[in-house]
N, CA, C and O atoms as CSV, one atom per row, in Angstrom:
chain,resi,resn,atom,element,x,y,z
A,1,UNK,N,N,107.400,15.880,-14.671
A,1,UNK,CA,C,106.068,16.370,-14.457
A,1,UNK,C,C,105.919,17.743,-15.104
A,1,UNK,O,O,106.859,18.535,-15.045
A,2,UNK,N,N,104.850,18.041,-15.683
A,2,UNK,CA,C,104.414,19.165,-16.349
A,2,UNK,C,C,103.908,20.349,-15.244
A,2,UNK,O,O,103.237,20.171,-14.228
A,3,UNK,N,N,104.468,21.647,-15.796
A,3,UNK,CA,C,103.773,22.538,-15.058
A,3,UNK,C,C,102.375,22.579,-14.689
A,3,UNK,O,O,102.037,22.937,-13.560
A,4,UNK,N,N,101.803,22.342,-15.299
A,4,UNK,CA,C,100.700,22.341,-15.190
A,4,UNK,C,C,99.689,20.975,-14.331
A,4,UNK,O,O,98.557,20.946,-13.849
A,5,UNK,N,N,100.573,20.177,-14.444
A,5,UNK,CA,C,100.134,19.080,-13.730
A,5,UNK,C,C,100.023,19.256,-11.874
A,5,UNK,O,O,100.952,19.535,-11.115
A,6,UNK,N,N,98.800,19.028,-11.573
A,6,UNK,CA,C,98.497,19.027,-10.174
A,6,UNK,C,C,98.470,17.452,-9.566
A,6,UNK,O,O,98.234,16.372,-10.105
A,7,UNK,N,N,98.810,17.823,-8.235
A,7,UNK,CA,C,98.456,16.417,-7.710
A,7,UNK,C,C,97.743,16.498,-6.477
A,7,UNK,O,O,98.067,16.797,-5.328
A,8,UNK,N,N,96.611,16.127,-7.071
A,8,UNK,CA,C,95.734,16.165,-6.603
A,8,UNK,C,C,95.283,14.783,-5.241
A,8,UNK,O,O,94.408,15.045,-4.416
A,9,UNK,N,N,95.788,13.834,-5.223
A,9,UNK,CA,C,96.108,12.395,-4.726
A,9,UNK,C,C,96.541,12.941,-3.079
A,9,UNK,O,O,96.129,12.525,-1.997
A,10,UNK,N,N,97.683,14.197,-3.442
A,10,UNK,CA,C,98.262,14.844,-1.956
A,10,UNK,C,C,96.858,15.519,-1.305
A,10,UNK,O,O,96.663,15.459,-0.091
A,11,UNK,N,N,96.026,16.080,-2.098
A,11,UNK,CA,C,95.054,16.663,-1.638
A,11,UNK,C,C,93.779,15.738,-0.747
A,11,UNK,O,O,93.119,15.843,0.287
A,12,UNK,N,N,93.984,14.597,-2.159
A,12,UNK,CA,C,92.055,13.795,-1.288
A,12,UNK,C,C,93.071,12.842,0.082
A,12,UNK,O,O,92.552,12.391,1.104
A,13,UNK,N,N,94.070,12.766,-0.154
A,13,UNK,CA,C,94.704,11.203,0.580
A,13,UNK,C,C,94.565,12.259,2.099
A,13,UNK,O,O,94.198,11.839,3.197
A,14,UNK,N,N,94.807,13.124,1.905
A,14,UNK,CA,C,95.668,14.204,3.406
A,14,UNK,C,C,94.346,14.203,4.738
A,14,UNK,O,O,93.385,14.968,4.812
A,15,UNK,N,N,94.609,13.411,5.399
A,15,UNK,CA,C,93.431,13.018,6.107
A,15,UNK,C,C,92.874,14.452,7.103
A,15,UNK,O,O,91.814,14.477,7.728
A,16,UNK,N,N,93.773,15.443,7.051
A,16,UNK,CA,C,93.217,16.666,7.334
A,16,UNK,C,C,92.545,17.453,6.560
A,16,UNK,O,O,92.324,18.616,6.896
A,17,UNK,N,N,92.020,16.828,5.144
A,17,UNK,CA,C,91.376,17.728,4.132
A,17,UNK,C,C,90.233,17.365,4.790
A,17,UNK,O,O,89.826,16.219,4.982
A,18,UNK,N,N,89.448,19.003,5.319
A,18,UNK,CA,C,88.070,18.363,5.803
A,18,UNK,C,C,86.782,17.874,5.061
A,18,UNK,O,O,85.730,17.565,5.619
A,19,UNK,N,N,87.105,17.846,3.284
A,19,UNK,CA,C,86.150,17.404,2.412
A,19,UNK,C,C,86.142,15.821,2.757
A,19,UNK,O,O,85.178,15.159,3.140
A,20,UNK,N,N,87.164,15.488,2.574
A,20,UNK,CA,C,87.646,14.197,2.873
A,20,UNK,C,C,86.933,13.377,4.209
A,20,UNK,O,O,86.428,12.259,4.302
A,21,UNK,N,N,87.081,14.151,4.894
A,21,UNK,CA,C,86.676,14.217,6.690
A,21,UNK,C,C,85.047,13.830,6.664
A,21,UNK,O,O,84.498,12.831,7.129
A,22,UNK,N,N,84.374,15.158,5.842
A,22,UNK,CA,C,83.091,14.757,6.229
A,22,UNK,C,C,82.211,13.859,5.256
A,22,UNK,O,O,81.053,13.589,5.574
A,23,UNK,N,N,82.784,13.384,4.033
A,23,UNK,CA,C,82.820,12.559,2.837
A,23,UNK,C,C,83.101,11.672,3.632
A,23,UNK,O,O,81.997,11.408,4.108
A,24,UNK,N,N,83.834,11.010,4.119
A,24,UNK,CA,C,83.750,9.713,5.290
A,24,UNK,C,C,82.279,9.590,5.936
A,24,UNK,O,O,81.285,9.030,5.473
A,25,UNK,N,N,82.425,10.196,6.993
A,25,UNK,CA,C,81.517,10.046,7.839
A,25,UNK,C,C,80.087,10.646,7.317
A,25,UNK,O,O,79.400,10.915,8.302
A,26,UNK,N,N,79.346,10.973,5.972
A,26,UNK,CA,C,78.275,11.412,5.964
A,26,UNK,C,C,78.028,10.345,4.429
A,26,UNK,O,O,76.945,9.769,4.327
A,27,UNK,N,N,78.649,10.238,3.782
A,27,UNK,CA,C,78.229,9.931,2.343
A,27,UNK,C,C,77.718,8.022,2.591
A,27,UNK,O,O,77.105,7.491,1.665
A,28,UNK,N,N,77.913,7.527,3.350
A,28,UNK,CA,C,77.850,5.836,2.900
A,28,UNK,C,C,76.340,5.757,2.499
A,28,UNK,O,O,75.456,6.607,2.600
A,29,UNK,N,N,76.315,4.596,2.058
A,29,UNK,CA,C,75.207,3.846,1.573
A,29,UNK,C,C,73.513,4.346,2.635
A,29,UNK,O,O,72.436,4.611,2.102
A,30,UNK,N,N,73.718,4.341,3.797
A,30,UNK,CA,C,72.739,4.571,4.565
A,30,UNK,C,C,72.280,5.798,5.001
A,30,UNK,O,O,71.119,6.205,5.038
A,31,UNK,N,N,73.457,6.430,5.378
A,31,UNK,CA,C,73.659,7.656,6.015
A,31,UNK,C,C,72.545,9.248,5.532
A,31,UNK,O,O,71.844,10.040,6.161
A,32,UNK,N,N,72.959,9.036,4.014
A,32,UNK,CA,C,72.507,10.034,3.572
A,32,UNK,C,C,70.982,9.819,3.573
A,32,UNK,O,O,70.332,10.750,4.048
A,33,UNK,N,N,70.369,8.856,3.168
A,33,UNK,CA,C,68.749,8.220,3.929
A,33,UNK,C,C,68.337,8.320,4.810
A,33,UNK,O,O,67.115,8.305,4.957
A,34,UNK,N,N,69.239,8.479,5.849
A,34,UNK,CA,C,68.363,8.484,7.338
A,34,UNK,C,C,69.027,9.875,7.353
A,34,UNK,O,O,68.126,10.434,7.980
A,35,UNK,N,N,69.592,10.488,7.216
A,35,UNK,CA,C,69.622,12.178,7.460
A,35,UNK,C,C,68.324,13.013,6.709
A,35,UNK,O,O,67.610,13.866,7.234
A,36,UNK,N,N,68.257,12.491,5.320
A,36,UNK,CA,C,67.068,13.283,4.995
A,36,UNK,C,C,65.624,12.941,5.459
A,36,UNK,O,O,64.931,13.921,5.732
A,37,UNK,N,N,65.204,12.034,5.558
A,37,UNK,CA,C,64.440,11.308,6.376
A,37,UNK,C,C,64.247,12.251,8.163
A,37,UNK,O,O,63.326,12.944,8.596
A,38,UNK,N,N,65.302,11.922,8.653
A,38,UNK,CA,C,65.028,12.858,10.081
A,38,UNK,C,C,64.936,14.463,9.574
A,38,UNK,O,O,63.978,15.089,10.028
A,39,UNK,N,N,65.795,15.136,8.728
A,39,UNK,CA,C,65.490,16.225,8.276
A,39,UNK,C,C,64.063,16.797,8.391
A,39,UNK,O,O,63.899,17.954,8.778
A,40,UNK,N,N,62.844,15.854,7.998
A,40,UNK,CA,C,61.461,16.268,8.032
A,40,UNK,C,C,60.895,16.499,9.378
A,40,UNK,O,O,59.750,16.918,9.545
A,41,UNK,N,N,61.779,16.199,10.410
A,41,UNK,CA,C,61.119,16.166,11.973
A,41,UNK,C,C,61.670,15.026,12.303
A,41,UNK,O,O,62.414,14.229,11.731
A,42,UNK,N,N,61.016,15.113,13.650
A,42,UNK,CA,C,61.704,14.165,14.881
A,42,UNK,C,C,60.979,12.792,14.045
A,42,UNK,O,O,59.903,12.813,13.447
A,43,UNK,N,N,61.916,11.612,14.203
A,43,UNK,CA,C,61.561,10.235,13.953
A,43,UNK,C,C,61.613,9.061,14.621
A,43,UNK,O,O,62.440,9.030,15.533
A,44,UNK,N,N,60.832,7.874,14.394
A,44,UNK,CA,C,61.789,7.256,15.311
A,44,UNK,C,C,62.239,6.096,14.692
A,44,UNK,O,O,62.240,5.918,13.474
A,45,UNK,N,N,62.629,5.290,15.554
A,45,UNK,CA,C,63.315,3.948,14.980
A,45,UNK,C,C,62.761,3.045,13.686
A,45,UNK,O,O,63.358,3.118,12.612
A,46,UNK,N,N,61.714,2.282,13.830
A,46,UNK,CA,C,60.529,1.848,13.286
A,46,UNK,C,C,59.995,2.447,11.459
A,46,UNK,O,O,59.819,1.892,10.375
A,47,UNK,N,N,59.910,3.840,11.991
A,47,UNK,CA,C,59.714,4.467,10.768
A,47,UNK,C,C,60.567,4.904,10.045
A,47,UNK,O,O,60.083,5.529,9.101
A,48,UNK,N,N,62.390,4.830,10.062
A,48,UNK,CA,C,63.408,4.998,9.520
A,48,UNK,C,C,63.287,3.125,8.692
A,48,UNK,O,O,63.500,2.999,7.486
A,49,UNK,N,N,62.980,2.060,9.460
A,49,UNK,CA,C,63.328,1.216,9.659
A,49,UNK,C,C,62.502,0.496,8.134
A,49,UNK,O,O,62.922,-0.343,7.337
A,50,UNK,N,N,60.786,1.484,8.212
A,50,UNK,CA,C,60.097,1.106,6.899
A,50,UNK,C,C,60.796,1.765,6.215
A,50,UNK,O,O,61.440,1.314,5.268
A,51,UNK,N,N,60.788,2.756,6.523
A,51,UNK,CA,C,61.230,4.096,5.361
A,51,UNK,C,C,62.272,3.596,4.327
A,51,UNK,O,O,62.189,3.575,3.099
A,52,UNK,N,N,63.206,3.225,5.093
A,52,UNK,CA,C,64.736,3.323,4.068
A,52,UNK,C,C,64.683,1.896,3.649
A,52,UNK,O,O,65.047,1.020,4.434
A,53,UNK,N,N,64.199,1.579,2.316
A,53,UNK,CA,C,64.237,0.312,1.928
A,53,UNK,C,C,65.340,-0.712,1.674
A,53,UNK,O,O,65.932,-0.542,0.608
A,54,UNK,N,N,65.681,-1.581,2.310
A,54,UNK,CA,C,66.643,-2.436,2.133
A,54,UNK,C,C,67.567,-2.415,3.153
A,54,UNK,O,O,68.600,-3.060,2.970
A,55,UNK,N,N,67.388,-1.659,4.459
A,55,UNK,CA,C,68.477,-1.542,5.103
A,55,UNK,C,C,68.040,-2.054,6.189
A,55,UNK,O,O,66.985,-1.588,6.618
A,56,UNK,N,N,68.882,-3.447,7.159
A,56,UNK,CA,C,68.755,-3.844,8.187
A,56,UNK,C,C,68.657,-3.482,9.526
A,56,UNK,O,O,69.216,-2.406,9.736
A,57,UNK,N,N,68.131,-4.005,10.542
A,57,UNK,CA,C,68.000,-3.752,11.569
A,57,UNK,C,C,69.405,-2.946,12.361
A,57,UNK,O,O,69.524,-2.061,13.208
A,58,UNK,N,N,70.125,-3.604,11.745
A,58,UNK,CA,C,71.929,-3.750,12.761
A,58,UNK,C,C,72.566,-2.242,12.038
A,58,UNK,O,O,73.131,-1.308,12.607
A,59,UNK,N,N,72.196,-2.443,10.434
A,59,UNK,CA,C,73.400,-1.777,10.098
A,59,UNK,C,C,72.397,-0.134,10.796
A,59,UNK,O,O,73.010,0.774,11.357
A,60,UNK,N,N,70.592,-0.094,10.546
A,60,UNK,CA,C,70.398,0.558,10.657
A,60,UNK,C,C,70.483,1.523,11.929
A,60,UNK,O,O,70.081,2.685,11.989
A,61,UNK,N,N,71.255,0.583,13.185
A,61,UNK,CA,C,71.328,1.212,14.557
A,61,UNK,C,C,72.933,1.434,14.514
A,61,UNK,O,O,73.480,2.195,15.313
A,62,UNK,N,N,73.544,0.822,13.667
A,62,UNK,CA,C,75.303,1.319,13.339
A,62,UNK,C,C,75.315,2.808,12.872
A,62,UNK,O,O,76.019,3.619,13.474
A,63,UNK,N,N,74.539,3.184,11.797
A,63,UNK,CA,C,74.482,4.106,11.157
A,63,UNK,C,C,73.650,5.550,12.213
A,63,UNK,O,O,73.819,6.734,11.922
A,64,UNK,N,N,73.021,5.207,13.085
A,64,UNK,CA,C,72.449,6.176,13.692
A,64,UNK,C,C,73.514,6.516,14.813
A,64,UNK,O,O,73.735,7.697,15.079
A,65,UNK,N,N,74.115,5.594,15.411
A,65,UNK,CA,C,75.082,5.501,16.696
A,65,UNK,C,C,76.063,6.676,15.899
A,65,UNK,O,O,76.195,7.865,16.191
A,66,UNK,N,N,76.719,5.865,14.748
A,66,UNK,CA,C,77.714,6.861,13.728
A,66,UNK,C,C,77.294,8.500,13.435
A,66,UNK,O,O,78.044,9.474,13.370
A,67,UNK,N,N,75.490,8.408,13.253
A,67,UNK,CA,C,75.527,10.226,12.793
A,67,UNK,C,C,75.558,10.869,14.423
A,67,UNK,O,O,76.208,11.894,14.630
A,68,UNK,N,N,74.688,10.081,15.729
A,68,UNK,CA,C,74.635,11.276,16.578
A,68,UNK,C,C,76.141,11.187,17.091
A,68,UNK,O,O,76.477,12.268,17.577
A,69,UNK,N,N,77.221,10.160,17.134
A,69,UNK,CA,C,78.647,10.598,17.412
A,69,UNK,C,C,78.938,11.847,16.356
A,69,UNK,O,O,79.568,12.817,16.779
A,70,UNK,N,N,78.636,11.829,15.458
A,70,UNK,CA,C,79.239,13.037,14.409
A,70,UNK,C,C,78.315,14.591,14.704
A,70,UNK,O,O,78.552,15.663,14.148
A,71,UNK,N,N,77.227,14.321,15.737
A,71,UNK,CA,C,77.064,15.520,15.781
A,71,UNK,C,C,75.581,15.856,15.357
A,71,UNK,O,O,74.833,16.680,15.883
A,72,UNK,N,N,75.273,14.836,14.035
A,72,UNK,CA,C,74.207,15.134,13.365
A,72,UNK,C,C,72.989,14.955,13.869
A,72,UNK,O,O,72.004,15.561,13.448
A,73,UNK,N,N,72.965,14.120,14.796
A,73,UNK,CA,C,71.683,13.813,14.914
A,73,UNK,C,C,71.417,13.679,16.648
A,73,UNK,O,O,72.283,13.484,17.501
A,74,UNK,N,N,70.079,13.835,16.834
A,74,UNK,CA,C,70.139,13.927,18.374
A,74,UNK,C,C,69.062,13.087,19.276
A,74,UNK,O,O,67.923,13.546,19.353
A,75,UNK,N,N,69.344,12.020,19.879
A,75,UNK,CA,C,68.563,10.549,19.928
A,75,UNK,C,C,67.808,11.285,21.628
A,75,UNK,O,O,68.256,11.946,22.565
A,76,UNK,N,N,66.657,10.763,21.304
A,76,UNK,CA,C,66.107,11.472,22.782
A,76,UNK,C,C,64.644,9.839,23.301
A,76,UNK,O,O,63.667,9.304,22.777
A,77,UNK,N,N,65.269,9.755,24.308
A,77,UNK,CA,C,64.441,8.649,24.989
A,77,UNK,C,C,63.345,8.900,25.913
A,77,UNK,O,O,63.621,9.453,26.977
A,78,UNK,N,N,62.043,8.547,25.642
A,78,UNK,CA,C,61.200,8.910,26.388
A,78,UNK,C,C,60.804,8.140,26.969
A,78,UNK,O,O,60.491,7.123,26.349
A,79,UNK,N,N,60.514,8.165,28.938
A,79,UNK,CA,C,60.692,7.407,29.752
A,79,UNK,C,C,59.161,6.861,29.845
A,79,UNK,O,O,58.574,7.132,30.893
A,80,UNK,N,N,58.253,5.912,28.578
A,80,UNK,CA,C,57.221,5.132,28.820
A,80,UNK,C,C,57.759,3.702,28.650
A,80,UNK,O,O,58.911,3.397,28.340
A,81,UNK,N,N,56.847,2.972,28.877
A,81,UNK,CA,C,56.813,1.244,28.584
A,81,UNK,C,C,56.081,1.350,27.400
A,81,UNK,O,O,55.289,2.265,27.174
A,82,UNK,N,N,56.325,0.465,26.670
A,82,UNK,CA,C,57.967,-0.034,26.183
A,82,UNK,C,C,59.120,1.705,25.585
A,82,UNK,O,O,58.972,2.097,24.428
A,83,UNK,N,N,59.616,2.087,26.064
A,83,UNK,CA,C,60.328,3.801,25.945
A,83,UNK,C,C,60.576,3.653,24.027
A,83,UNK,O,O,60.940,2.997,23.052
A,84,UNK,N,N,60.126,4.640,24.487
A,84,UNK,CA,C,60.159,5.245,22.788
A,84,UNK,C,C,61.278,6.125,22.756
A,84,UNK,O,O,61.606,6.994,23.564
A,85,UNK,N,N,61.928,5.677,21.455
A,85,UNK,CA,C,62.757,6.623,20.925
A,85,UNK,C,C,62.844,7.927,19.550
A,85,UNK,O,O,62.497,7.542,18.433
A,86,UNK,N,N,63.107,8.764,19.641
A,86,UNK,CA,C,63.187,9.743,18.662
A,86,UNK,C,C,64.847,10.254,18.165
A,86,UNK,O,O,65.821,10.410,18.901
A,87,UNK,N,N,64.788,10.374,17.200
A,87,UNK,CA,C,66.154,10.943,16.355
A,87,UNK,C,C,65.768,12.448,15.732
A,87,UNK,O,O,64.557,12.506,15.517
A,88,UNK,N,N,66.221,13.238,15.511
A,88,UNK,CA,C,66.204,14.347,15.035
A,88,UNK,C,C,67.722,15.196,14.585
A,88,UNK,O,O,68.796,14.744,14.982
A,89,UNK,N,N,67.682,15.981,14.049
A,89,UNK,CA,C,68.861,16.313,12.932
A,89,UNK,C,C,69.040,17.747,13.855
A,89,UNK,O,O,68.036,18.392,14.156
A,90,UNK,N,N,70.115,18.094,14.186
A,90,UNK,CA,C,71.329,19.035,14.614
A,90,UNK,C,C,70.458,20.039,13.472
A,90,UNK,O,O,69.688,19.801,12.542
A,91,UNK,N,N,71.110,21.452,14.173
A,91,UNK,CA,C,71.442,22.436,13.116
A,91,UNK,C,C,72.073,21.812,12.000
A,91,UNK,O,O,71.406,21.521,11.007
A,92,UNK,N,N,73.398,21.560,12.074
A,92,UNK,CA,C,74.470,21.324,11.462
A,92,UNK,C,C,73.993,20.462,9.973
A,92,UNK,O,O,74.118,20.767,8.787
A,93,UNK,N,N,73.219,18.896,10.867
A,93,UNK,CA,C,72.516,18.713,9.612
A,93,UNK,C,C,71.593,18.886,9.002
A,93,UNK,O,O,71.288,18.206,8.023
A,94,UNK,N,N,71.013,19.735,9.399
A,94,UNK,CA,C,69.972,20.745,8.816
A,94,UNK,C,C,70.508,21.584,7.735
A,94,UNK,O,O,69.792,21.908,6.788
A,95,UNK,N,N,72.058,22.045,7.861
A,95,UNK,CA,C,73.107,22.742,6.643
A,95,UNK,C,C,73.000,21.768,6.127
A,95,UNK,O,O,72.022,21.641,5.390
A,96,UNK,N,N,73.788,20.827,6.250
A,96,UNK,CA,C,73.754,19.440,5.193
A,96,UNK,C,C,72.837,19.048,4.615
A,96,UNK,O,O,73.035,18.450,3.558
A,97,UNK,N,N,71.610,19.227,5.061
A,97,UNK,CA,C,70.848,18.596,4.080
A,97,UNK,C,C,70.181,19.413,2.817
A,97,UNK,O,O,70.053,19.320,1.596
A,98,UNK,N,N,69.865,20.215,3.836
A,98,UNK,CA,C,70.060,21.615,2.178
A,98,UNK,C,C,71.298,21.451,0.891
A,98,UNK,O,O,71.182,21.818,-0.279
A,99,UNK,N,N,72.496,20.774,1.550
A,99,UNK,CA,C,73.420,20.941,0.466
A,99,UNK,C,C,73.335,19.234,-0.666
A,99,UNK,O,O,73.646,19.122,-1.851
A,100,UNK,N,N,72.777,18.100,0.339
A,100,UNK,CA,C,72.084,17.212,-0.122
A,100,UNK,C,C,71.495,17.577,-1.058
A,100,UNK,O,O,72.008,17.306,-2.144
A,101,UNK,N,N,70.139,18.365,-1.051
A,101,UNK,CA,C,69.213,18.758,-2.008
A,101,UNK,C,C,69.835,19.428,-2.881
A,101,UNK,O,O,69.434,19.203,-4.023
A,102,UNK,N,N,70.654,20.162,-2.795
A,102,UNK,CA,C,71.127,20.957,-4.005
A,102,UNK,C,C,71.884,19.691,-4.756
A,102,UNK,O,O,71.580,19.634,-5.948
A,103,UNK,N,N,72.719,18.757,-4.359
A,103,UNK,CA,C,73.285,17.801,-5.172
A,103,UNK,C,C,72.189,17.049,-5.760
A,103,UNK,O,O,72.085,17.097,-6.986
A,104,UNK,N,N,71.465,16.453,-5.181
A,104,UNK,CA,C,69.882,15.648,-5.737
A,104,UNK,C,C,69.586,16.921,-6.938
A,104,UNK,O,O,70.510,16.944,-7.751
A,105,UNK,N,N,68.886,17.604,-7.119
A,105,UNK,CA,C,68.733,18.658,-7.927
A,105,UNK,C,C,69.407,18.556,-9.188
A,105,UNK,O,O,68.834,18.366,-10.261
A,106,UNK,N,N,71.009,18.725,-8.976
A,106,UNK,CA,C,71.897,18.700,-9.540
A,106,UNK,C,C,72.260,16.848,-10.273
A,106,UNK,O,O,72.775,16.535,-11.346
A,107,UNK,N,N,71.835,16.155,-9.376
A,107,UNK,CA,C,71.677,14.546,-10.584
A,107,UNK,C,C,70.373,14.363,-11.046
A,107,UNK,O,O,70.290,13.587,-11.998
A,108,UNK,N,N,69.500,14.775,-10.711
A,108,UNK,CA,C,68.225,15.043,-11.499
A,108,UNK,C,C,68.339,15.650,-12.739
A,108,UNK,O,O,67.674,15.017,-13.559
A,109,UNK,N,N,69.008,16.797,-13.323
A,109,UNK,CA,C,69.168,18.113,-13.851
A,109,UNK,C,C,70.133,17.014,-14.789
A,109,UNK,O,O,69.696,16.848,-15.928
A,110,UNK,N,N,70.877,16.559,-14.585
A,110,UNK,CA,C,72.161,16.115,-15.548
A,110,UNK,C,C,72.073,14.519,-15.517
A,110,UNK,O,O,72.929,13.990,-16.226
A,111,UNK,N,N,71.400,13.828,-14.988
A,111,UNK,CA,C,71.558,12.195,-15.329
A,111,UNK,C,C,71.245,12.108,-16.420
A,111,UNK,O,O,72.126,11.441,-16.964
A,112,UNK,N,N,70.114,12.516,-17.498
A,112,UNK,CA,C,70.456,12.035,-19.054
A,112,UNK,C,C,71.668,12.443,-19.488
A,112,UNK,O,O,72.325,11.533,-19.993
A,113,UNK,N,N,72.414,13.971,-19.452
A,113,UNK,CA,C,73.438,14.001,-20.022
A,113,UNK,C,C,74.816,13.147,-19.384
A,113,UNK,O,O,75.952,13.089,-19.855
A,114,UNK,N,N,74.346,12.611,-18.324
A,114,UNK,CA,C,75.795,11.703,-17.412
A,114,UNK,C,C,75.085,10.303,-18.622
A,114,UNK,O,O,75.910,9.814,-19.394
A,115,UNK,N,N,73.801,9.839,-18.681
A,115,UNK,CA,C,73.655,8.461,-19.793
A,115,UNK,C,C,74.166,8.953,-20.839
A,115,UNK,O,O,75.171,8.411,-21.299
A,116,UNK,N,N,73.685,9.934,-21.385
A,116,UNK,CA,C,74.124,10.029,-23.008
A,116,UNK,C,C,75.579,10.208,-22.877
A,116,UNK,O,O,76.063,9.573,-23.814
A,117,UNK,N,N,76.545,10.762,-22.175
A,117,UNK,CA,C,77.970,10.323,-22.517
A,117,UNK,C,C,78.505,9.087,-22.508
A,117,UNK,O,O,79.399,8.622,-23.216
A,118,UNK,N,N,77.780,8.523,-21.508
A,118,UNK,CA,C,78.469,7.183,-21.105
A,118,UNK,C,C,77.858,6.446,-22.554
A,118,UNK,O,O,78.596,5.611,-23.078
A,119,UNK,N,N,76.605,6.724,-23.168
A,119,UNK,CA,C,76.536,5.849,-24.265
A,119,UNK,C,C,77.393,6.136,-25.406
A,119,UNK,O,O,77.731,5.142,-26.049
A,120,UNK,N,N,77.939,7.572,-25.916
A,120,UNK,CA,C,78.760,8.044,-26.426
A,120,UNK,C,C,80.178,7.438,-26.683
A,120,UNK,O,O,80.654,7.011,-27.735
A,121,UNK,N,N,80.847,7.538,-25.144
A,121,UNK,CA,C,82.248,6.648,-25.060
A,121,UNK,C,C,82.105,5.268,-25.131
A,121,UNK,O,O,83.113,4.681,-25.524
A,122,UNK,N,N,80.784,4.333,-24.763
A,122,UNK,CA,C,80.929,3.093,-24.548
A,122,UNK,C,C,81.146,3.187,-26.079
A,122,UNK,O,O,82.345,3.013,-26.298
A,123,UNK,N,N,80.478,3.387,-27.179
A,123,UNK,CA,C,80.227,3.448,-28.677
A,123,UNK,C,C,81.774,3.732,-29.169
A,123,UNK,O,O,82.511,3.095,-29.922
A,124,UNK,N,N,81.940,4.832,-28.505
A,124,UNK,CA,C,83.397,4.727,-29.457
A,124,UNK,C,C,84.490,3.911,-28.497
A,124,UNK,O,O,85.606,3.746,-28.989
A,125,UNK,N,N,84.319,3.555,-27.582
A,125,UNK,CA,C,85.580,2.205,-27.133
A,125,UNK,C,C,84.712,0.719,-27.883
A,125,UNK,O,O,85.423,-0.210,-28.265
A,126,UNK,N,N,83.510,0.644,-28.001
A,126,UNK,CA,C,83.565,-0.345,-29.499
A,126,UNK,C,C,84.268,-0.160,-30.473
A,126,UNK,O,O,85.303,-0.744,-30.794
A,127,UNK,N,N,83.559,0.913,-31.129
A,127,UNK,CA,C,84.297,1.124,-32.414
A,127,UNK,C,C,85.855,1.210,-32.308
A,127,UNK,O,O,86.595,0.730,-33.167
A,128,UNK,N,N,86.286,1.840,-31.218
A,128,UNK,CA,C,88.445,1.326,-31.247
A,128,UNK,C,C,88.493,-0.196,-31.265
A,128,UNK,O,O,89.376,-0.495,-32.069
A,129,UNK,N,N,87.837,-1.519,-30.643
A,129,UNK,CA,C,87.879,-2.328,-30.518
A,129,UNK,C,C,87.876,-3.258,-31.964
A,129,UNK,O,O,88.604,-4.189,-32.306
A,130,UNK,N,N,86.914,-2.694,-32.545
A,130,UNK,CA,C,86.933,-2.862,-33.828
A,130,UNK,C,C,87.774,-2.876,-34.823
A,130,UNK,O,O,88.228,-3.692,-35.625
A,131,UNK,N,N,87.883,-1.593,-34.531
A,131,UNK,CA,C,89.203,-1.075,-35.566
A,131,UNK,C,C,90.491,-1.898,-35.226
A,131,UNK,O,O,91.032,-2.619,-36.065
A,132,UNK,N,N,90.914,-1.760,-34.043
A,132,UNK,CA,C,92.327,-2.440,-33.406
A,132,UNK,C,C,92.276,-3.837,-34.166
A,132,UNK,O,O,91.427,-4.692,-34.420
A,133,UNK,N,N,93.573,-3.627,-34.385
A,133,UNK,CA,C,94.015,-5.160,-34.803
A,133,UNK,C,C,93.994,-6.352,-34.073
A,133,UNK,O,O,93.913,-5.971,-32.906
A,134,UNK,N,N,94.017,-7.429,-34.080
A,134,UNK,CA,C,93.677,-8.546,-33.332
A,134,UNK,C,C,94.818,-8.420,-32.190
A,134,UNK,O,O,95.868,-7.867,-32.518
A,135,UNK,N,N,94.711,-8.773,-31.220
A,135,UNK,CA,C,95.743,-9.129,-30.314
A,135,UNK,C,C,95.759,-10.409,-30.077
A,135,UNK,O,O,96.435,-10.724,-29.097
A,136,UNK,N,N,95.182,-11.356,-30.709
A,136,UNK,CA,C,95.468,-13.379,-29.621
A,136,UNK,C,C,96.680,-13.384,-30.267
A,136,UNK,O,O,97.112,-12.971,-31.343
A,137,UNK,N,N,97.129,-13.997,-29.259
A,137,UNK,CA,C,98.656,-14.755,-29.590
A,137,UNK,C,C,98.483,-15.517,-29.881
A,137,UNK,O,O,97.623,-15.911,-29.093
A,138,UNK,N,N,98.699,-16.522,-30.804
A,138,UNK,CA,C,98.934,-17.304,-32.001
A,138,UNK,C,C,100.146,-18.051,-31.218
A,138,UNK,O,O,101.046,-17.315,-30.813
A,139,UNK,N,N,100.239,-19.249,-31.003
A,139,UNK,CA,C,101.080,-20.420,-30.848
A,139,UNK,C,C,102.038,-20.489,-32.055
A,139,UNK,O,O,101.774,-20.458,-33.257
A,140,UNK,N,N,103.113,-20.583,-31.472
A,140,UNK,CA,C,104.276,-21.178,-32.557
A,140,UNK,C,C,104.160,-22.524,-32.389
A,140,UNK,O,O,103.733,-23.297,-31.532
A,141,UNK,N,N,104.871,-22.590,-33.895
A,141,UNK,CA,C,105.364,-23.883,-33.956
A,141,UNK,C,C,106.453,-24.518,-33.720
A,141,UNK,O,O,107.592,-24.063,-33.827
A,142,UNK,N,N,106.078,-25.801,-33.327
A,142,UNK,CA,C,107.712,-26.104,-32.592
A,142,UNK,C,C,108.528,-26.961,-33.810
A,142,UNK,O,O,109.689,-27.330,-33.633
């Protein structure tokens, strides 16, 4: 191994890295939708439920159970017929979501230059493909 070589693998794998920690529990598919979403004020079920397109009934009450265990969010039941419910966002994710926006910002700001590389390398792993000599194996003769 080279001096210079890090390993970095010890770093993301180490289940005490707390990037790691809250990259679990905040980043999935749903999560980050219904945090910014409650971010705007108290919400409730229903209107997360139009809001976040494509996401089911089940996963969408998995994913809320998951943020207020983590802290983020804070489910408050109000005692009418049929009881209404509200969700609302912690301080905490109130930090988070500010840092959300700065990443949104930040793929806004750079998604053409994230396309134009990727069209860049796809172009030149053609052109190696090209160039490279054939690889089929060719059958002998018996």
């Amino acid at each position: 191994m080279s001096r210079s070589h890090i390993d970095v693998t010890e770093q993301v794998d180490n289940p005490a890295c707390p990037v790691t920690e809250v990259l679990d529990r905040v980043a999935g598919k749903w999560a980050i939708g219904i945090l910014v979403a409650a971010a705007k004020g108290p919400v409730r079920f229903t209107e997360l439920e139009r809001g976040i397109e494509g996401i089911s009934r089940r996963m969408l009450t998995l994913n809320l159970r998951k943020l207020e265990r983590e802290g983020l969010l804070v489910r408050t039941v109000y005692p009418t017929v049929p009881p209404r419910v509200e969700y609302e966002c912690t301080e905490m994710a109130l930090e988070l979501n500010e840092t959300l926006l700065a990443l949104v910002d930040w793929a806004r700001l750079h998604s053409g230059d994230i396309a134009c590389a990727h069209a860049t390398y796809d172009a030149a792993q053609a052109q190696d493909q090209e160039a490279a000599p054939s690889t089929r194996s060719v059958p002998l003769s018996a």
